[in-house]
N, C-alpha and C positions, 0 to 999 in steps of 0.2 A: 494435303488438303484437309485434315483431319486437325490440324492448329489452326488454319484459315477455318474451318465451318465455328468455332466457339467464337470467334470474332465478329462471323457476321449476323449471330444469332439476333433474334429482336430485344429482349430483353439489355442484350450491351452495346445496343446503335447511341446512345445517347453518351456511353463512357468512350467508346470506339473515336462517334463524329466529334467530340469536343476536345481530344487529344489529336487528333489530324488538323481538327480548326486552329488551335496553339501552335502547332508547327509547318503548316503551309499555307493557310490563311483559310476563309468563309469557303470560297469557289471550289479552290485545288482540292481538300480535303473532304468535301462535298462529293466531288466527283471522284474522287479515287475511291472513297467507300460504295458509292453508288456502281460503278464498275467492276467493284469486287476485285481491285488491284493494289493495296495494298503490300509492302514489300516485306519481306519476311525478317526484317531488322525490325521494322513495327511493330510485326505480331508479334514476334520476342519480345517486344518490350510492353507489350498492350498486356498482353496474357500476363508479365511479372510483375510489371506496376499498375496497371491502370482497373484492370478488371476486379472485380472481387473475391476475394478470398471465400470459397464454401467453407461452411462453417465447423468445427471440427466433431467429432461426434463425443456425445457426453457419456461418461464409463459408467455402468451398472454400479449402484449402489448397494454395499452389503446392510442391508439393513436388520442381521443378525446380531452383527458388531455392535458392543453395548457403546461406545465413544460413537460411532455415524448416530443412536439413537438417542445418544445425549444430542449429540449437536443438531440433528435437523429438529427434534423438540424445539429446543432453544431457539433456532431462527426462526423456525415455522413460529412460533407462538410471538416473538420480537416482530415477526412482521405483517401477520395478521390478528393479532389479538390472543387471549388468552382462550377461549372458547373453538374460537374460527381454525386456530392453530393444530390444537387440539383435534379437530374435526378431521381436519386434514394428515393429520400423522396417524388418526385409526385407520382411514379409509383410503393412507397413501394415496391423494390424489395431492401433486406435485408440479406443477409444470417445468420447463425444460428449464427458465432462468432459476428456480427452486435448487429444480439437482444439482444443476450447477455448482454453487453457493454452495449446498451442503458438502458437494466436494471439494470444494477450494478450501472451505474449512477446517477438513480432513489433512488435506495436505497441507494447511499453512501450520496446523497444529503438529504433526510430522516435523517437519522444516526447523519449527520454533523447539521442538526437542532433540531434535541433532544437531544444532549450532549452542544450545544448554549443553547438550554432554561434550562438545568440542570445545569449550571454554577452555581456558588455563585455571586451573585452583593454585589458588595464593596460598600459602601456608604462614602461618603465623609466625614472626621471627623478632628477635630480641631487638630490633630496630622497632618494630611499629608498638610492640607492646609496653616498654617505658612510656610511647605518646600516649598508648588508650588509658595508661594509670595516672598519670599526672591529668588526662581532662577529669577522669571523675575526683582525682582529691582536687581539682580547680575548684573552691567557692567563687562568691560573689568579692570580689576585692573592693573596699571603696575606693573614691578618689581622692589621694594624697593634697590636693587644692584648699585653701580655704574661701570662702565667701565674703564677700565685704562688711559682712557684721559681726566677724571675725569665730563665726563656726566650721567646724571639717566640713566639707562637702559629701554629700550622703550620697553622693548619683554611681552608679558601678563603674568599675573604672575600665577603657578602651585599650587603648595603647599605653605602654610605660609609665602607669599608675595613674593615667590621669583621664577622666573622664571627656567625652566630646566638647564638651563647653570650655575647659579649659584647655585642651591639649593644641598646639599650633594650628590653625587653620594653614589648607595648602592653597 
């Protein structure tokens, strides 16, 4: 009885009757909520999908931690101004989407430093570091072309010495 009472409370007659109405129609659905019969495949299924979720509760903020104090600075002041912001982190008046926020920042800043230290570090090997020498002695090559006024062509050159204008079109 105690699954069946959240079901027929008032507050979820309206998520209750419109998932009875989708599966037995206006009438049947009507009336089964109405009579408080209901079958307990339902309420299984009412309570897991249809009802709503309460909402989880939001964790005490250390607001000792010199990082939580950077960051709700930071958001408080990005989201209401620099003054308003301010106001609000002397006198910790925060509302619940606030702490939220500052917590998810906490933890996304967390998250974003243990997937940094799980990285693979690359070590430098005689494969990549002939390439890094040869881009810096790379100058400007011209292009080997000449012009129809029969001067070098002065433009940098792209591919196989020769600059875009003259080099094959694809």
């Amino acid at each position: 009885m105690s699954q069946e009472h959240n079901v027929y409370e008032s507050p979820h007659r309206n998520y209750v009757v419109t998932f009875l109405t989708r599966k037995y129609g206006y009438e049947i659905g009507n009336r089964v909520y109405n009579d408080k019969s209901v079958s307990v495949d339902d309420v299984l299924n009412i309570q897991k999908y249809v009802l709503p979720k309460p909402p989880k509760p939001t964790p005490d903020i250390d607001f000792q931690n010199e990082r939580v104090q950077l960051d709700s600075i930071r958001y408080l002041v990005r989201t209401y101004g620099d003054t308003e912001g301010r106001r609000k982190w002397m006198e910790k008046e925060m509302s619940l989407i606030d702490k939220k926020m500052i917590y998810s920042m906490g933890k996304l800043y967390d998250k974003y430093n243990q997937s940094s230290l799980e990285r693979q570090v690359i070590n430098k090997t005689d494969f990549i570091q002939p390439e890094l020498k040869n881009n810096l002695i790379k100058e400007d090559v011209k292009c080997k072309a000449f012009k129809m006024n029969g001067e070098q062509c002065t433009a940098k050159a792209k591919t196989k010495g020769l600059c875009l204008r003259h080099s094959k079109r694809v």
